[in-house]
C-alpha positions in Angstrom: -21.1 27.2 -17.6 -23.9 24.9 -17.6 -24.7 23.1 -13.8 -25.6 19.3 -14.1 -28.6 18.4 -13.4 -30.3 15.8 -11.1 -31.1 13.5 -13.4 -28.0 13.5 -15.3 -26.2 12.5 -12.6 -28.5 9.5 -11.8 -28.0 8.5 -15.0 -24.0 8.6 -14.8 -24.8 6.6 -11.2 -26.8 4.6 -13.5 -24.5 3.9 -16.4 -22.0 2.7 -13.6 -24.4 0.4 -11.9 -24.8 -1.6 -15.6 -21.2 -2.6 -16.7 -20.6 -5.4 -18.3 -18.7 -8.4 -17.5 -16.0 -7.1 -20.1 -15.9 -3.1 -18.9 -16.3 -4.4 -15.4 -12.7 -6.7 -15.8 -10.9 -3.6 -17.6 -11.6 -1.2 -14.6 -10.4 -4.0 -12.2 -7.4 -4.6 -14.5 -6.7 -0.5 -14.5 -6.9 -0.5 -10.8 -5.0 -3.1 -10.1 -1.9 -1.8 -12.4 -2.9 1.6 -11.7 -1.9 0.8 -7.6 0.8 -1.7 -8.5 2.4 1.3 -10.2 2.4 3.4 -7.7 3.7 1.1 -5.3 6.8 0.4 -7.4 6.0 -3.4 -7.6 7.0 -5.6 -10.8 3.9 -7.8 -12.0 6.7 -10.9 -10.7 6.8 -9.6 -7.2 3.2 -9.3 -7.0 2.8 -12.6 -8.5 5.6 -13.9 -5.7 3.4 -11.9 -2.6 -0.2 -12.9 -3.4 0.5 -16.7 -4.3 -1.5 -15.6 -7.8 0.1 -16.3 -11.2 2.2 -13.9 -13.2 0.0 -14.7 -16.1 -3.2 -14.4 -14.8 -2.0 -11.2 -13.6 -1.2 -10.3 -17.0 -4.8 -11.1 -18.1 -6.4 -9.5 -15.3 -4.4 -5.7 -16.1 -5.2 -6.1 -19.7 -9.0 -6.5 -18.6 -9.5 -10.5 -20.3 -9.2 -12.7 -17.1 -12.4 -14.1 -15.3 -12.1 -12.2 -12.3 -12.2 -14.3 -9.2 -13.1 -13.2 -6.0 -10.7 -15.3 -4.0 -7.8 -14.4 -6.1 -8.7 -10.4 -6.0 -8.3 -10.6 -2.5 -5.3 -12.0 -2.5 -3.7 -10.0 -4.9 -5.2 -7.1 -2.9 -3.6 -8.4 0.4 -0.2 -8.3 -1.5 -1.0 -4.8 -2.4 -2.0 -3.8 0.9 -5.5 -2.6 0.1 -8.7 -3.5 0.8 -10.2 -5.2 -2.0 -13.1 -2.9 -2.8 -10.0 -0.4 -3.9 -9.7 -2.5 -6.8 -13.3 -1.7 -8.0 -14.4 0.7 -10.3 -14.6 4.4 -9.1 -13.8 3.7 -5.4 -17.6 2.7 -5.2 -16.9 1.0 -1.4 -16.6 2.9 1.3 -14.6 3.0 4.5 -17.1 4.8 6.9 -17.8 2.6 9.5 -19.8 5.7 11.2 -23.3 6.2 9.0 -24.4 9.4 10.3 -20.5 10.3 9.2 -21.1 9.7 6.1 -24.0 11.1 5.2 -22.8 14.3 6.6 -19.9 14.7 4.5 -21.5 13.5 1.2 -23.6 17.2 1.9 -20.7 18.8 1.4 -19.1 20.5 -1.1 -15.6 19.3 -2.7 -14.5 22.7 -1.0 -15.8 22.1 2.3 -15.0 18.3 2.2 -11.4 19.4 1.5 -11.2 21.7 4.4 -13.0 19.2 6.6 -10.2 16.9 5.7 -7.9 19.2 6.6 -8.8 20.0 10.3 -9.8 16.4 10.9 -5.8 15.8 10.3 -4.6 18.6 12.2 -6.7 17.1 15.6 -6.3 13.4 14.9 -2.4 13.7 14.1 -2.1 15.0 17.9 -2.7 11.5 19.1 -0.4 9.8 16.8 3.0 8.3 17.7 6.2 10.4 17.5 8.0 10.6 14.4 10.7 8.1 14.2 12.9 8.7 11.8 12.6 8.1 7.9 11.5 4.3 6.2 12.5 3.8 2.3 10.3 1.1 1.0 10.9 -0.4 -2.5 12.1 -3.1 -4.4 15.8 -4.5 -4.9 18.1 -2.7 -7.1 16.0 0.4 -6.6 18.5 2.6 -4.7 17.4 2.4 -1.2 20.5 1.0 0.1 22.5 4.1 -0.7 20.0 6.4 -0.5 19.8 5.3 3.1 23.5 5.6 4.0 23.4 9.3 2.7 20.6 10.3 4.9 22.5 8.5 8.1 25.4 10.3 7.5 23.5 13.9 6.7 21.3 13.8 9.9 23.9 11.6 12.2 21.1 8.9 12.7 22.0 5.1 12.5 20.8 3.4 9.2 19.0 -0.2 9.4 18.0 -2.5 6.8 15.6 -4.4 8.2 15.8 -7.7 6.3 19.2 -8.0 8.4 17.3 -7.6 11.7 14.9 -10.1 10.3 17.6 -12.4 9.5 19.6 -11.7 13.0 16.4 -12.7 14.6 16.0 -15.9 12.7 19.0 -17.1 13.4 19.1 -17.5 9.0 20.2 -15.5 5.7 16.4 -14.6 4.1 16.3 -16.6 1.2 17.0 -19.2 3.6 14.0 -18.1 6.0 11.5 -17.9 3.3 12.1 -21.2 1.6 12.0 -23.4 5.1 9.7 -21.4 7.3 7.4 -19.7 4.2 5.9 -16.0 4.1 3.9 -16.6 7.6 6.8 -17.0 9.9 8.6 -14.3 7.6 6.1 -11.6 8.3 5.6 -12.0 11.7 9.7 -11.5 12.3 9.6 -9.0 10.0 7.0 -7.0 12.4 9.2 -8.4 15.5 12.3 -6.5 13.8 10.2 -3.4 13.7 9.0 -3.7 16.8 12.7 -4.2 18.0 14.0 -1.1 15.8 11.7 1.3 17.3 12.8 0.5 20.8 16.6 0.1 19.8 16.7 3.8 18.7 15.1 7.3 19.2 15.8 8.3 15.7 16.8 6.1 13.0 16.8 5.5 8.9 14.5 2.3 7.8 14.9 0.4 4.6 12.4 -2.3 4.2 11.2 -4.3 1.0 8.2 -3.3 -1.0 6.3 -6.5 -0.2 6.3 -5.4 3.9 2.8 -3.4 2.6 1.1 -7.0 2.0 1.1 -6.9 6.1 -1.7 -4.4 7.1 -0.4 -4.9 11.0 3.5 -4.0 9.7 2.8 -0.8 6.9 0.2 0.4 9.4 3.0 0.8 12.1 5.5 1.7 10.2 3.2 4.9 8.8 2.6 5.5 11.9 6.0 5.6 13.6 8.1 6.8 10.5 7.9 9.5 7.1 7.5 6.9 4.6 9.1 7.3 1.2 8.7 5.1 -1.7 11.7 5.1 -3.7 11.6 3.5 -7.8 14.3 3.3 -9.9 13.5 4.5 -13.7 14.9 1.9 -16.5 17.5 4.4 -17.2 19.0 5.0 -13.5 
């Protein structure tokens, strides 16, 4: 099998650094459906959570919208990404540790891989107990009964947290969100998971999809809880 060469991988490096305007809005558009997808969001929901358009969100996955900075970011708020995940190839990176960095690119997919692995191992000592179980999706999508099943199988309580969002609010949720708007929601919305995790020792989570938009929220709620994403298929 033929090994690349130097130079044909500065030229691949190359090719990416020269995109056009038009290739450069397609990869954007790919990415951002790409981790929409996977996140189990509808275009509308998205369009609800980052205050963007449902048709300019349409544009922007079919690669013909005039990709805007401002709106990027918000949409990758909603998505609970940075932003420079919605650019081609992963190009940014998240080492904040140079000499890090450079170290690893020196390695070998192998060694990187293994790396990876023992990095896990020691770090995942200093993490937080696990909690319980969190189902994150969208309405309709199954969570709800999904939920009650596990409770029962492991004799754990089940919470929906939109109710202890609710409780706290002294309100129903549609209610909430239409007086108080997405600001006050979130930040009861971390309050009742906050609350949750000191209520119980072990417990079953159902949250919304849109609770990722909060980097403060997902982050603890990875942290604290095995996180499954649960989507419905069209024919369930």
């Amino acid at each position: 099998m033929a090994k690349s060469r130097p130079m044909d991988n500065i030229a691949i490096k190359a090719d990416r650094n020269n995109l056009t305007v038009e290739q450069l809005s397609q990869e954007v558009g790919h990415q951002v459906r790409s981790i929409r997808s996977r996140r189990g969001l509808t275009r509308k929901n998205l369009a609800f959570h980052s205050d963007v358009s449902e048709r300019y969100l349409a544009q922007l996955e079919r690669g013909t919208a005039n990709v805007s900075l401002s709106l990027l970011l918000r949409i990758a708020r909603a998505l609970g990404v940075r932003i420079g995940s919605l650019l081609p190839e992963q190009e940014e990176t998240c080492i904040r540790y140079p000499p890090l960095g450079e170290l690893i690119e020196g390695f070998s997919a192998e060694v990187q891989e293994h790396a990876y692995t023992l990095l896990r191992k020691e770090f995942s000592r200093h993490r937080g107990g696990s909690l319980g179980v969190a189902l994150i999706g969208l309405r309709g999508g199954g969570k709800t009964t999904l939920g009650q099943l596990l409770s029962k199988y492991f004799q754990v309580p089940f919470v929906r947290l939109n109710s202890v969002t609710a409780k706290l609010a002294g309100m129903e949720m549609d209610e909430l969100i239409s007086l108080t708007g997405q600001s006050v929601y979130r930040r009861l919305e971390l309050q009742a998971l906050q609350q949750t995790m000191a209520d119980y020792h072990h417990v079953i989570v159902e949250t919304g999809g849109s609770l990722i938009s909060e980097a403060e929220t997902y982050g603890l709620l990875r942290e604290h809880f095995f996180t499954v994403w649960i989507r419905a298929l069209p024919e369930d």
